[in-house]
C-alpha positions as CSV (number, residue, x, y, z in Angstrom):
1,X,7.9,9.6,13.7
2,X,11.0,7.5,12.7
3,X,10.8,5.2,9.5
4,X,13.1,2.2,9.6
5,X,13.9,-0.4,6.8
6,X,12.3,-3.7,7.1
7,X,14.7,-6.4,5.7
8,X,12.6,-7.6,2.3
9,X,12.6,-11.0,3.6
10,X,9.5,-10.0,6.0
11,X,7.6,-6.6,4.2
12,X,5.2,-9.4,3.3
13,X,4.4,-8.8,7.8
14,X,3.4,-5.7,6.8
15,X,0.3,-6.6,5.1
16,X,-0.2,-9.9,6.1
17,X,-2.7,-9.1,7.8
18,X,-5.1,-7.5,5.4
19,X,-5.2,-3.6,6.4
20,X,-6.4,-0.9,3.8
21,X,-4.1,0.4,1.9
22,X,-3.2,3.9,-0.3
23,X,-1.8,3.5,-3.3
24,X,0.3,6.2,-4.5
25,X,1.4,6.7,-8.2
26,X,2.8,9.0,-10.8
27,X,3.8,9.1,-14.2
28,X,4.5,12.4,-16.4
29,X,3.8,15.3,-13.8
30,X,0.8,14.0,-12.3
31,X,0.8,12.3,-9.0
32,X,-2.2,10.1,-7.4
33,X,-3.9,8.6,-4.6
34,X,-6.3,6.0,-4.4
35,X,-7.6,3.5,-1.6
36,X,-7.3,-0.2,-2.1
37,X,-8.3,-3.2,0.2
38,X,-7.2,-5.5,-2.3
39,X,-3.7,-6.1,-1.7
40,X,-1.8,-9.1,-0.7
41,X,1.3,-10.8,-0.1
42,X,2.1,-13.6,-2.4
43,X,5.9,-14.6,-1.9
44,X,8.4,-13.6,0.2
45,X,11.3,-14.7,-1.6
46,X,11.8,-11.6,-3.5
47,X,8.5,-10.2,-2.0
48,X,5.6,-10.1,-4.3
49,X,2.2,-8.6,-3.8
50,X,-1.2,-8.9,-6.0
51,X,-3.0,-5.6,-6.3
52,X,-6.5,-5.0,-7.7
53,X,-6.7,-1.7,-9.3
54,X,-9.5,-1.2,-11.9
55,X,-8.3,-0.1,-15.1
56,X,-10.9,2.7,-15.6
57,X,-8.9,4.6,-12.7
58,X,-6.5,7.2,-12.7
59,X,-3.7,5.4,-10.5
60,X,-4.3,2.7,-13.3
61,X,-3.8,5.3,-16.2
62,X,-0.3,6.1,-13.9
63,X,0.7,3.5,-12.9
64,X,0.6,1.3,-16.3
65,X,3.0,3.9,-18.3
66,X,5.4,4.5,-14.9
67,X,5.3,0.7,-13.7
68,X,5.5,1.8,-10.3
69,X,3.6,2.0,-7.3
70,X,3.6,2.7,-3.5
71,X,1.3,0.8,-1.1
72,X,1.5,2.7,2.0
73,X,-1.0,1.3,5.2
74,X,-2.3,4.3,7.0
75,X,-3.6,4.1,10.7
76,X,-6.3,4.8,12.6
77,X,-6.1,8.1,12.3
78,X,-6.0,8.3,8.7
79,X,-9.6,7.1,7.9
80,X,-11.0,9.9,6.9
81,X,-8.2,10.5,3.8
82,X,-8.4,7.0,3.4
83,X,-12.2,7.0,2.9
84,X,-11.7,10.9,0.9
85,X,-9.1,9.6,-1.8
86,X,-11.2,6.2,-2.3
87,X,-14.4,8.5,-2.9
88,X,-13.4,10.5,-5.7
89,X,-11.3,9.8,-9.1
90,X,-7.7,12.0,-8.8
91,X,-8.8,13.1,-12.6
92,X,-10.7,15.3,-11.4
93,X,-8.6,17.1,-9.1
94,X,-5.3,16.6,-7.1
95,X,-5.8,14.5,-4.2
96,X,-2.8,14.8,-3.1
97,X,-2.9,18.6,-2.5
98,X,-3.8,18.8,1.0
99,X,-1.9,15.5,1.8
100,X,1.9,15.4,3.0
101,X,3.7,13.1,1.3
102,X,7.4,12.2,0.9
103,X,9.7,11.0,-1.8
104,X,10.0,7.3,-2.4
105,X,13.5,5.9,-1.9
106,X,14.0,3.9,-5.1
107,X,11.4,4.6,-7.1
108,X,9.5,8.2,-8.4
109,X,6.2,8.0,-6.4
110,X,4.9,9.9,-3.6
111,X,4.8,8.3,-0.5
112,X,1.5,9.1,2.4
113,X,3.3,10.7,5.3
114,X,2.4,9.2,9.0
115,X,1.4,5.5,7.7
116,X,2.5,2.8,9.4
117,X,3.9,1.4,6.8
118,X,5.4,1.8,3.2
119,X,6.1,-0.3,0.2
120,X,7.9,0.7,-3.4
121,X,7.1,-1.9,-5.8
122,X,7.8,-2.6,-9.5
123,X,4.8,-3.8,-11.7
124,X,5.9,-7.4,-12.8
125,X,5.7,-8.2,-16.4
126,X,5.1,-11.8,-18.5
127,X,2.7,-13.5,-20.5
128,X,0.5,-14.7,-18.3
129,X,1.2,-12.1,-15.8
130,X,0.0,-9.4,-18.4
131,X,-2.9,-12.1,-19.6
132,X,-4.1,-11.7,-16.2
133,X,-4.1,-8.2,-15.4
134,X,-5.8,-7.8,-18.7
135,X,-8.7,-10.2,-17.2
136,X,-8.8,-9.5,-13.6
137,X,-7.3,-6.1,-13.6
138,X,-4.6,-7.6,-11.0
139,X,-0.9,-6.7,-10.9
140,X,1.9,-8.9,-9.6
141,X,4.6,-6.5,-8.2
142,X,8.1,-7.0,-6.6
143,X,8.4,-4.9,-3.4
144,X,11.4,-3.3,-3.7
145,X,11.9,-1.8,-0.3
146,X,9.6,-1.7,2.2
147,X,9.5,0.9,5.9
148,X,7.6,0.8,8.8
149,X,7.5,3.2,11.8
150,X,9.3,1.9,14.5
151,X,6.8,1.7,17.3
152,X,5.2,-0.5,14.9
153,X,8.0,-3.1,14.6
154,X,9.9,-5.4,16.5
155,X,12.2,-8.2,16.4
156,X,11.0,-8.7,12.5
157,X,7.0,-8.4,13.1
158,X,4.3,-6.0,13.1
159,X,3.4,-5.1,16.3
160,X,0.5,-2.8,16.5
161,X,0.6,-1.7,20.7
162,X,0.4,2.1,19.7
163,X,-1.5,2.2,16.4
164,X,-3.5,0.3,14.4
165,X,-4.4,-0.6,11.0
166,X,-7.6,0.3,8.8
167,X,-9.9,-2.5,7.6
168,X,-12.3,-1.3,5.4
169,X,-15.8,-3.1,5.9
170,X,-18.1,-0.9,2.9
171,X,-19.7,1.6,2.4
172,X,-16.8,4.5,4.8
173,X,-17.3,1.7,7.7
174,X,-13.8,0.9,8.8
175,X,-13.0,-1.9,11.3
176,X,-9.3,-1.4,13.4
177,X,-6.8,-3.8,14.3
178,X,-7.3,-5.0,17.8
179,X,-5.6,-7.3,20.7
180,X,-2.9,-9.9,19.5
181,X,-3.2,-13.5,20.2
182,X,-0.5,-16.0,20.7
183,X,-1.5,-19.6,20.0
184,X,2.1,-20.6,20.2
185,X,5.3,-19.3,21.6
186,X,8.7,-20.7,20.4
């Protein structure tokens, strides 16, 4: 598989959409994995995303020291790890172990080898952005580059012809991406 950049303008495409997701994380030796389905664009203009991760978790215990994350979308034919790492804490064992993973280009995660896509992101910090994390246990970040693999992309959109996207329903029930509709060309 060949990874190419997505200009930062559109990595909000890559989750638009509303796929699972793996979060990858590390922070002082220890590396992570967990499943979220609670990630979404919210600008595009540097790209932003809100991500849900519950502060009794391990990625959290990572990823609030490190202030970095990787938000990777795994296919199809990934449900099974993504239903594994989302079963289990990574405190009690490496989850990662069996899993190949790559380095992240900007920023010291893991990244899930043979997603679709990939996003490196920067935890965002202020006030009320930290007010709100504290509440909700949600985290603005900047995406700070973003890949896809290239039978997934074309002329600036997700196109998923070859593979598709996990959407996690409950309870290890997953749903896939299916046929694309046009309402309107031009």
């Amino acid at each position: 598989m060949v990874r190419i950049a997505v200009p930062l303008r559109y990595a909000y495409r890559l989750l638009n959409h509303g796929p699972a997701t793996l979060v990858t994380s590390r922070w002082n030796g220890r590396s992570n994995v967990m499943a979220a389905q609670w990630v979404m664009p919210t600008d595009y203009d540097p790209p932003k995303l809100a991500v849900v991760i519950d502060r009794s978790t391990f990625t959290h215990t990572l990823v609030e020291p490190s202030g970095v994350l990787g938000i990777n979308i795994p296919g199809r034919d990934q449900a099974a790890l993504t239903w594994r790492v989302g079963s289990h804490s990574g405190a009690d064992g490496d989850k990662l172990a069996d899993v190949e993973t790559f380095q992240a280009s900007l920023i010291d995660v893991p990244l899930v080898e043979g997603c679709i896509g990939w996003l490196e992101a920067r935890v965002l910090h202020s006030p009320a952005l930290d007010e709100v994390a504290a509440r909700y246990e949600l985290l603005v970040v900047e995406v700070l580059a973003a890949w896809v693999d290239e039978r997934c992309w074309r002329e600036h959109h997700l196109i998923l012809d070859e593979r598709q996207t996990l959407h996690h329903l409950g309870g290890g029930t997953f749903r896939v991406s299916g046929d694309l509709v046009i309402a309107r060309r031009g």
